[in-house]
BAVEXMI-657160 format. One record per atom (N, C-alpha, C, CB): residue number from 1; atom name; z, y, x. Coordinates in pm, 1 decimal, padded with zeros to 6 digits. Glycine has a CB too. Layout:
% BAVEXMI-657160
LOVO  nr atom        Z        Y        X
LOVO NUM   CA        Z        Y        X
...
This chain:
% BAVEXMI-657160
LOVO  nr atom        Z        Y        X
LOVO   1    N  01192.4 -00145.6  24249.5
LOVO   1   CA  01283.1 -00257.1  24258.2
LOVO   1    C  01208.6 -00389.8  24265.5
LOVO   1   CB  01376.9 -00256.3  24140.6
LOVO   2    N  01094.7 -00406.9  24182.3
LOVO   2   CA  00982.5 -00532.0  24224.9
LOVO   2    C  01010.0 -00613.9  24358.9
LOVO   2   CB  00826.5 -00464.4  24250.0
LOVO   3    N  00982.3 -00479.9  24432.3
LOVO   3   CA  00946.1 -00516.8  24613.4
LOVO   3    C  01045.0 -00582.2  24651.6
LOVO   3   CB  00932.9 -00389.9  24730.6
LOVO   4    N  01146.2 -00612.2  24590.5
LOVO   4   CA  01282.1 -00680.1  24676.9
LOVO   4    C  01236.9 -00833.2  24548.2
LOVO   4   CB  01511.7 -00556.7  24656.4
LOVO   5    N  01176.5 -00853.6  24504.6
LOVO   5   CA  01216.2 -00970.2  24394.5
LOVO   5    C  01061.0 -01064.1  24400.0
LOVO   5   CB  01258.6 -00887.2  24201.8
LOVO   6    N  01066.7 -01164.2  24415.9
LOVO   6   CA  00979.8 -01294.9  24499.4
LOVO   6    C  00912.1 -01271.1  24383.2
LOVO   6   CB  01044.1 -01473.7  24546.1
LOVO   7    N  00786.9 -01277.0  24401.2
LOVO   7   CA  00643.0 -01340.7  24288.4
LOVO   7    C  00624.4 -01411.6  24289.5
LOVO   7   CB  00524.3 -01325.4  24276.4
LOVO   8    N  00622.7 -01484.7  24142.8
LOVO   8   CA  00584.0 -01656.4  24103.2
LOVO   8    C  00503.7 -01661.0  23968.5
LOVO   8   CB  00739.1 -01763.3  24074.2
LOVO   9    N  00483.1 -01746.4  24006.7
LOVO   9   CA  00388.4 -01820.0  23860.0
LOVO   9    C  00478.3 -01926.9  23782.9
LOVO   9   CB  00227.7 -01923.4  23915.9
LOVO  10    N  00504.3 -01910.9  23648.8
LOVO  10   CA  00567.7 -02025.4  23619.4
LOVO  10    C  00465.9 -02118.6  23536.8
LOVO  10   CB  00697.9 -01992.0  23545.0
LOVO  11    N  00503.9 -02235.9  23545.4
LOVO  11   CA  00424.5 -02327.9  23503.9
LOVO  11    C  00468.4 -02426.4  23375.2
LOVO  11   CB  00400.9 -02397.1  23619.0
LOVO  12    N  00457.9 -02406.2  23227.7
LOVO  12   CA  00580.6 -02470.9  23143.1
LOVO  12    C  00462.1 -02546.1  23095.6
LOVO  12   CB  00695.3 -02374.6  23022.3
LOVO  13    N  00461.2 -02669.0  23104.6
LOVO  13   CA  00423.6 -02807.3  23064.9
LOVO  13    C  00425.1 -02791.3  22949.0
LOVO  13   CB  00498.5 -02920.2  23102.7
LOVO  14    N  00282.5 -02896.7  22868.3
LOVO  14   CA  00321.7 -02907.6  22693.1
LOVO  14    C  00424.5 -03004.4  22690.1
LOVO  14   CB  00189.7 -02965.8  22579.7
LOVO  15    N  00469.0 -03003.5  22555.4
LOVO  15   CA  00605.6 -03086.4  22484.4
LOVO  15    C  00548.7 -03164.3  22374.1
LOVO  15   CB  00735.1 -02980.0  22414.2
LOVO  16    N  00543.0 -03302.6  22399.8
LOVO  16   CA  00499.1 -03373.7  22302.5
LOVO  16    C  00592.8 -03451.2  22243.6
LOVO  16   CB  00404.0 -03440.3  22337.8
LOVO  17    N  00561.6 -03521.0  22141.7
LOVO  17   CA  00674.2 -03620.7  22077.8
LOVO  17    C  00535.2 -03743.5  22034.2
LOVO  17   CB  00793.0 -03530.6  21903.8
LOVO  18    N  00658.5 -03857.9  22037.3
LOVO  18   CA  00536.6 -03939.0  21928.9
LOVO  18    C  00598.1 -03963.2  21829.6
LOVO  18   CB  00465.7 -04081.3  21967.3
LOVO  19    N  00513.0 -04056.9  21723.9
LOVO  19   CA  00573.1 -04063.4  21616.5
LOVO  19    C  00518.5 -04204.0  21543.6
LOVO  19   CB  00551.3 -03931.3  21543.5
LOVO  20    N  00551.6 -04218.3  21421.4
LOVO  20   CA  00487.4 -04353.3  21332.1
LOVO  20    C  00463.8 -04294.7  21187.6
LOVO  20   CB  00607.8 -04503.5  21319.0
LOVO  21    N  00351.2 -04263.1  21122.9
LOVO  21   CA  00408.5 -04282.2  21004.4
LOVO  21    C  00437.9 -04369.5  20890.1
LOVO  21   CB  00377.6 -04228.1  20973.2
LOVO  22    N  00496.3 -04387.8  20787.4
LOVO  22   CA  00559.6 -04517.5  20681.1
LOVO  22    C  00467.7 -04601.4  20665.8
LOVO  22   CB  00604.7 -04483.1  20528.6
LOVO  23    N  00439.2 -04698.6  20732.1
LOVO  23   CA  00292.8 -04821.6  20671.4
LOVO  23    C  00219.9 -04830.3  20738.6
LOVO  23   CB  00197.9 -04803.7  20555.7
LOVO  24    N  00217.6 -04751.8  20871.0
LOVO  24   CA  00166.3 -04719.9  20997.4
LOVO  24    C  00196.5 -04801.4  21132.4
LOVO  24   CB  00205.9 -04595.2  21014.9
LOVO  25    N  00155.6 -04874.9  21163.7
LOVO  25   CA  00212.0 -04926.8  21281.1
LOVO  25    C  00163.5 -04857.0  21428.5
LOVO  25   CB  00177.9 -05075.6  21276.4
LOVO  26    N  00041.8 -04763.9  21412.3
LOVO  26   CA -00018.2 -04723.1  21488.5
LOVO  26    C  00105.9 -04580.9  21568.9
LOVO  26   CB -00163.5 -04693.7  21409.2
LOVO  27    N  00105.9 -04594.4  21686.7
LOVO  27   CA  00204.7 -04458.4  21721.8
LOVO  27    C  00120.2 -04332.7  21755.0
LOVO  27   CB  00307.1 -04485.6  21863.2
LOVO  28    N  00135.3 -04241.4  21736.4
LOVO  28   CA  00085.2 -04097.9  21723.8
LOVO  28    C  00116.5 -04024.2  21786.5
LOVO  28   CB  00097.5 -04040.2  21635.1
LOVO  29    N  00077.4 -03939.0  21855.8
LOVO  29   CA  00127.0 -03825.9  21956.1
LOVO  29    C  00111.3 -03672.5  21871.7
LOVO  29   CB  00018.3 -03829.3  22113.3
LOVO  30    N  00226.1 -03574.8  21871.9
LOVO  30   CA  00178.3 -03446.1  21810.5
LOVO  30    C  00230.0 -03332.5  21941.2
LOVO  30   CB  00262.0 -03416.6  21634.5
LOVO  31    N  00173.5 -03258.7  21941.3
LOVO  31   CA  00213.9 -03138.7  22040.3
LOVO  31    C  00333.1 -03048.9  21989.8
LOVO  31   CB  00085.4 -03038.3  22061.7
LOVO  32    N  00457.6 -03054.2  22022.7
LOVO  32   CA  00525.6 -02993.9  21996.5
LOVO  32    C  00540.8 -02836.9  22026.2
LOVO  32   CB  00590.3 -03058.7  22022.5
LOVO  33    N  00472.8 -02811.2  22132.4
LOVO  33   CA  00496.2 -02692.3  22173.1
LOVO  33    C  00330.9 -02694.3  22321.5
LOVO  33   CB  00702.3 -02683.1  22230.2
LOVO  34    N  00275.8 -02585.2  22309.6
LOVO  34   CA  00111.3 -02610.2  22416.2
LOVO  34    C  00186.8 -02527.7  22552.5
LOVO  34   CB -00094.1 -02491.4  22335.0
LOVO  35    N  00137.5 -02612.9  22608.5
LOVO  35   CA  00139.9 -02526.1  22810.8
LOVO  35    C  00137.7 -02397.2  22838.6
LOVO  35   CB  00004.5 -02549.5  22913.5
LOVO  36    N  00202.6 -02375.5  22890.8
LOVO  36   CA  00220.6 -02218.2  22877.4
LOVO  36    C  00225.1 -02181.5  23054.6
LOVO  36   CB  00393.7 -02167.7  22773.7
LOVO  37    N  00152.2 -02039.3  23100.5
LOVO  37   CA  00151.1 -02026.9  23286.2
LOVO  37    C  00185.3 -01839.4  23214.0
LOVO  37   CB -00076.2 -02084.7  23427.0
LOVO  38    N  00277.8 -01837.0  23290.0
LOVO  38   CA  00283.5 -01683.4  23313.1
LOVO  38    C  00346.6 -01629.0  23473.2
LOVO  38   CB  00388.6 -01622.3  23184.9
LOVO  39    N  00288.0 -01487.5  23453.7
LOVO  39   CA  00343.1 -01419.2  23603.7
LOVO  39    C  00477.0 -01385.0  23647.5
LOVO  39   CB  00289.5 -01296.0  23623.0
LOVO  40    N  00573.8 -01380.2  23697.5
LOVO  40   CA  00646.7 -01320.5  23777.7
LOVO  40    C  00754.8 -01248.4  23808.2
LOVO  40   CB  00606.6 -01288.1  23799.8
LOVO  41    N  00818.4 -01248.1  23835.0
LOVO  41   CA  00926.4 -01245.1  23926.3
LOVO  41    C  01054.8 -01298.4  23945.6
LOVO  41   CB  00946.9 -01158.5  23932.0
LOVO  42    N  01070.8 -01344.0  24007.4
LOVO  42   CA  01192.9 -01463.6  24057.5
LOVO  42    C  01348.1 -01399.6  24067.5
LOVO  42   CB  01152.7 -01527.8  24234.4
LOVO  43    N  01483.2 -01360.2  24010.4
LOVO  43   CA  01554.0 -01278.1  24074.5
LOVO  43    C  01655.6 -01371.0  24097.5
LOVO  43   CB  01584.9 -01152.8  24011.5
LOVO  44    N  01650.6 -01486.4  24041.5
LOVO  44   CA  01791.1 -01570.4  24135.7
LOVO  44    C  01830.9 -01688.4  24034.7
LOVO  44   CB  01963.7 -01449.9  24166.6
LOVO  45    N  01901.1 -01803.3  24089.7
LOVO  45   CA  01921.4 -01941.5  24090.5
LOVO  45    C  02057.9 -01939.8  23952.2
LOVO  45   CB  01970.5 -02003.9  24275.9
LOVO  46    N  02056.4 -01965.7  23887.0
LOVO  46   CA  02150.0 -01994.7  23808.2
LOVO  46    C  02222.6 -02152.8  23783.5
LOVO  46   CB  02095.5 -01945.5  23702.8
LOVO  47    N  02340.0 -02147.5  23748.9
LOVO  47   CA  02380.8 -02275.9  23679.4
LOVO  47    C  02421.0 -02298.7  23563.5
LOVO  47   CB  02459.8 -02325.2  23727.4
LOVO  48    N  02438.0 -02389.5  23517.7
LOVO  48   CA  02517.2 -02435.7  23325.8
LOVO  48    C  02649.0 -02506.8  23386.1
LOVO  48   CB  02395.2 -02598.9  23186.9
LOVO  49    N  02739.8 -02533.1  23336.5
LOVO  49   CA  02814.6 -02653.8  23339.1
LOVO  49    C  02898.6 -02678.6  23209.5
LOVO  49   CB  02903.1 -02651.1  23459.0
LOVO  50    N  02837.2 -02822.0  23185.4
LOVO  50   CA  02884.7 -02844.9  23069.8
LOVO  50    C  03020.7 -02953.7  23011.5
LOVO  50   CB  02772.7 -02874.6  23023.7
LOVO  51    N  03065.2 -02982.2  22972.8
LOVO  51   CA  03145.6 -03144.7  22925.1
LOVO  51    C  03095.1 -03190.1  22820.9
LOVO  51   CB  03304.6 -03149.7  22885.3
LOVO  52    N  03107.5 -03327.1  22893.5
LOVO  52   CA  03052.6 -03454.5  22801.1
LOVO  52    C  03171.3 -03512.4  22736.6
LOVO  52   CB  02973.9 -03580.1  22890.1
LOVO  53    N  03180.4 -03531.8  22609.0
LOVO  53   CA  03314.9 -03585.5  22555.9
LOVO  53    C  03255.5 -03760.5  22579.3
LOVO  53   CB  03362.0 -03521.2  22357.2
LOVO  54    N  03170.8 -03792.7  22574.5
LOVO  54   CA  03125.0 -03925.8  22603.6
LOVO  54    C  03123.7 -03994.3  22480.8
LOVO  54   CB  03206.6 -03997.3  22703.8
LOVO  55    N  03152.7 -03943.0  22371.5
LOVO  55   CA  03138.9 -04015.6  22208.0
LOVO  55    C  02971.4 -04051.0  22199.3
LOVO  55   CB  03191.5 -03878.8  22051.9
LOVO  56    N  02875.6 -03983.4  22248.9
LOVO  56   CA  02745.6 -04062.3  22213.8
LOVO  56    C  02753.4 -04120.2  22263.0
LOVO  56   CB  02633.0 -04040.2  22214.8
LOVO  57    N  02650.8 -04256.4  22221.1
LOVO  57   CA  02629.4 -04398.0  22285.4
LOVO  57    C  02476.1 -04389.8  22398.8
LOVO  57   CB  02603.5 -04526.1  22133.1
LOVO  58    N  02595.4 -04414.3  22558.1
LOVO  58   CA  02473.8 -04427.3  22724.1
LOVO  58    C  02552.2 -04304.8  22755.2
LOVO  58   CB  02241.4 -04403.0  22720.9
LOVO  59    N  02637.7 -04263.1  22735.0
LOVO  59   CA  02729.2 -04182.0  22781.6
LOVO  59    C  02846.7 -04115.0  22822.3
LOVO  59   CB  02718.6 -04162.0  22766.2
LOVO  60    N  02868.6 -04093.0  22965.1
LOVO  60   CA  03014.2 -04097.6  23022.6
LOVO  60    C  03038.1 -03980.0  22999.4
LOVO  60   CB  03045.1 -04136.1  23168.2
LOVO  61    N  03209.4 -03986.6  22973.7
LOVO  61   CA  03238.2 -03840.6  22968.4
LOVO  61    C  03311.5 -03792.8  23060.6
LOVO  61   CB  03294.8 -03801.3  22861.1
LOVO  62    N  03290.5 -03671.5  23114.0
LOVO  62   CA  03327.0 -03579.5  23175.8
LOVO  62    C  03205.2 -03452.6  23220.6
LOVO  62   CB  03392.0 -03649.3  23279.0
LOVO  63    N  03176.6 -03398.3  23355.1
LOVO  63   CA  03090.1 -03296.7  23345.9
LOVO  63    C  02936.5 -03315.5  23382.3
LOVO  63   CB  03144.6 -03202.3  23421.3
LOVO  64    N  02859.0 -03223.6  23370.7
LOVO  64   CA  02748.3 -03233.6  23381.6
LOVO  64    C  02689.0 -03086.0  23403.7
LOVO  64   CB  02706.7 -03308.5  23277.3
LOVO  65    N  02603.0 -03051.8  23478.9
LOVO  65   CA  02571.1 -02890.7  23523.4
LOVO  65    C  02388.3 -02915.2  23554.9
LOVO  65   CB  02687.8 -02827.4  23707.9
LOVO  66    N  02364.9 -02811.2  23517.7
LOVO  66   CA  02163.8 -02792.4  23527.0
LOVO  66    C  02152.3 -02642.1  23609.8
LOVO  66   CB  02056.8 -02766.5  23312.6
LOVO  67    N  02012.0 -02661.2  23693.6
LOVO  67   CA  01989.5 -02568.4  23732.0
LOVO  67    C  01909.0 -02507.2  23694.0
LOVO  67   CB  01985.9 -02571.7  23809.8
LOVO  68    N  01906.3 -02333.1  23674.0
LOVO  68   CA  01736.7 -02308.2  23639.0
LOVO  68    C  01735.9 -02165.1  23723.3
LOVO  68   CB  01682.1 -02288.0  23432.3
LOVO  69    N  01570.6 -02096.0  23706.1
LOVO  69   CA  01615.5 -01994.6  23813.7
LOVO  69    C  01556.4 -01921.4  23686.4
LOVO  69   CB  01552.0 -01980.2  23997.6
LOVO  70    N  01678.9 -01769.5  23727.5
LOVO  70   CA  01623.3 -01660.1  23637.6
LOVO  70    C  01466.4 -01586.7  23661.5
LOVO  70   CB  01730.1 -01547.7  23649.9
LOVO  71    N  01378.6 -01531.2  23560.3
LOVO  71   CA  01242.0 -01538.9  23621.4
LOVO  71    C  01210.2 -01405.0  23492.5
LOVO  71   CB  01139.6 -01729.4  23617.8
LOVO  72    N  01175.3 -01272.0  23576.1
LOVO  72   CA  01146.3 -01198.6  23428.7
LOVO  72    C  00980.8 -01208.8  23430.3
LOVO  72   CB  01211.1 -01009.0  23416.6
LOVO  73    N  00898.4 -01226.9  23325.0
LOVO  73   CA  00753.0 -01225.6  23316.0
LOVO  73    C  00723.9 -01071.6  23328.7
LOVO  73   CB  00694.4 -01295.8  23173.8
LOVO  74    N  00601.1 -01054.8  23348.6
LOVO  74   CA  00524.8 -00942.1  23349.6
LOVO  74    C  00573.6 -00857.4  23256.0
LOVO  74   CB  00393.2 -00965.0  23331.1
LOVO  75    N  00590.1 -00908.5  23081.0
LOVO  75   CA  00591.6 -00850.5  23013.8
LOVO  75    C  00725.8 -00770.2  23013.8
LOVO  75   CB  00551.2 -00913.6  22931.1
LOVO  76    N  00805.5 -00823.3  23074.2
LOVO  76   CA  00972.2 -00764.7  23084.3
LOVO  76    C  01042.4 -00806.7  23042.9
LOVO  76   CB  01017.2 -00664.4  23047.6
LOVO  77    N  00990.4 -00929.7  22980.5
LOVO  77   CA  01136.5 -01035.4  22906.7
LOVO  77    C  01185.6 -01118.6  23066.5
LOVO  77   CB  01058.8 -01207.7  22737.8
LOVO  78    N  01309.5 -01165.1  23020.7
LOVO  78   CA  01346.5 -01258.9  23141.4
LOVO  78    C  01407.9 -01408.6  23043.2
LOVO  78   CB  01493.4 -01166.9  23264.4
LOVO  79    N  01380.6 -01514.2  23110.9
LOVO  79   CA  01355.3 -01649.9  23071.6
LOVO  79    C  01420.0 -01750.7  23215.3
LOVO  79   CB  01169.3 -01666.2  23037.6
LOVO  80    N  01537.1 -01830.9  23151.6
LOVO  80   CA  01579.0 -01914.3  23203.1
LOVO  80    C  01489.0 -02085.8  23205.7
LOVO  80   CB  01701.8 -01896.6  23145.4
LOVO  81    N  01372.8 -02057.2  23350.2
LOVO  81   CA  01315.4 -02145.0  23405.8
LOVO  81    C  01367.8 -02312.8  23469.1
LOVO  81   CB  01276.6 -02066.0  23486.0
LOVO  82    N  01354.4 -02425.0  23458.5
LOVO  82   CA  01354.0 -02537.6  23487.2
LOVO  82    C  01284.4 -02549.6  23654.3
LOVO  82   CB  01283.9 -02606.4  23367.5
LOVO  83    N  01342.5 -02528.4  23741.5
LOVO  83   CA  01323.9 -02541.9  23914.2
LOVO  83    C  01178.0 -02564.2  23917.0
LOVO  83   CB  01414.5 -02684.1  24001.8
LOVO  84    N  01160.4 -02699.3  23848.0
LOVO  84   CA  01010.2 -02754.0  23878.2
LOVO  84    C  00876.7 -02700.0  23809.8
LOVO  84   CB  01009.4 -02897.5  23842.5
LOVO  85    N  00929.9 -02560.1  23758.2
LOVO  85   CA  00789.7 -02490.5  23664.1
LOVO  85    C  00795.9 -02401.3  23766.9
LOVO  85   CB  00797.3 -02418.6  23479.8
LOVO  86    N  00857.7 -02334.9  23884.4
LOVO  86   CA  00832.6 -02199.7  23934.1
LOVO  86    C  00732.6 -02285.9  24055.2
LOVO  86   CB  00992.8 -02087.6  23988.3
LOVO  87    N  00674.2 -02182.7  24073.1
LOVO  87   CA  00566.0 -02203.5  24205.3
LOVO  87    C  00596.2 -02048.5  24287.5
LOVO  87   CB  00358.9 -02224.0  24141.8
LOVO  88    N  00606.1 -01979.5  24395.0
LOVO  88   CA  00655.0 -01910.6  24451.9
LOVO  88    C  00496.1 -01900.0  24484.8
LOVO  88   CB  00778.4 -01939.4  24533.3
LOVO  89    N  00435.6 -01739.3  24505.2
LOVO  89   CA  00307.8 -01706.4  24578.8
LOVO  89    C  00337.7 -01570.0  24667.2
LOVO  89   CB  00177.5 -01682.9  24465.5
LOVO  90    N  00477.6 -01580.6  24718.2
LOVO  90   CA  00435.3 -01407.0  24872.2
LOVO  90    C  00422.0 -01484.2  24923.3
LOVO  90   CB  00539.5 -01266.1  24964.6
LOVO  91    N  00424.5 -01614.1  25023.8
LOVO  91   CA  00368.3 -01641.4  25148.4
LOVO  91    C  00320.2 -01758.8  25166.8
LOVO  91   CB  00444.7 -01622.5  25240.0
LOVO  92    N  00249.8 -01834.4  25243.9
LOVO  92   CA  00138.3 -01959.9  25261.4
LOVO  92    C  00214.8 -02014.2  25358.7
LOVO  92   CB -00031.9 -01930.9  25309.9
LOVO  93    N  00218.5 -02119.0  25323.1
LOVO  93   CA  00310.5 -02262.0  25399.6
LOVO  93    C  00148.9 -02291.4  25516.6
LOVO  93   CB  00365.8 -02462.1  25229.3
LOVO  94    N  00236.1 -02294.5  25625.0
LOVO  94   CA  00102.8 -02331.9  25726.0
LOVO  94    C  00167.1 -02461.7  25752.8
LOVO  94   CB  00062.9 -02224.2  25883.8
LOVO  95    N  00090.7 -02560.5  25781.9
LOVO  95   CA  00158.2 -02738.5  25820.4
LOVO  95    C  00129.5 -02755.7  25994.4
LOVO  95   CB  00035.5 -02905.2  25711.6
């Protein structure tokens, strides 16, 4: 079943935050979570769609929807990917 399902690399960026601490004026960076690359396979495009009641403040309410593509790793788990971490490798873009 592989042979029908695209090979990719995903690519998940570290997650940082900054911070201050009390008496500190200096700002700080901590790694929330380290970069992570794993192998493969791509089986298809998903969506969310959500509602915004708009009670937080910078925010309208009504809907809002994200894309991600479903992606199972090598190991056999499958993980809902962010578009811009997959890199696709069966075929070479010629220009």
């Amino acid at each position: 079943m592989k042979e029908n399902l695209r090979p990719c690399i995903v690519n998940i960026p570290e997650i940082t935050e900054k911070y201050r601490t009390a008496g500190n004026s200096v700002i700080q960076t901590r790694v929330l979570s380290e970069a992570e690359t794993h192998k493969g396979y791509f089986h298809a495009w998903g969506s969310e769609v959500y509602v915004t009641n708009g009670l937080v403040v910078g925010t309208t309410a009504g809907q809002a929807s994200t894309l991600y593509g479903v992606v199972e790793y090598e190991d056999g788990t499958i993980h809902k990917v962010d578009p811009e971490c997959i890199t696709f490798t069966d075929r070479d873009c010629k220009d």
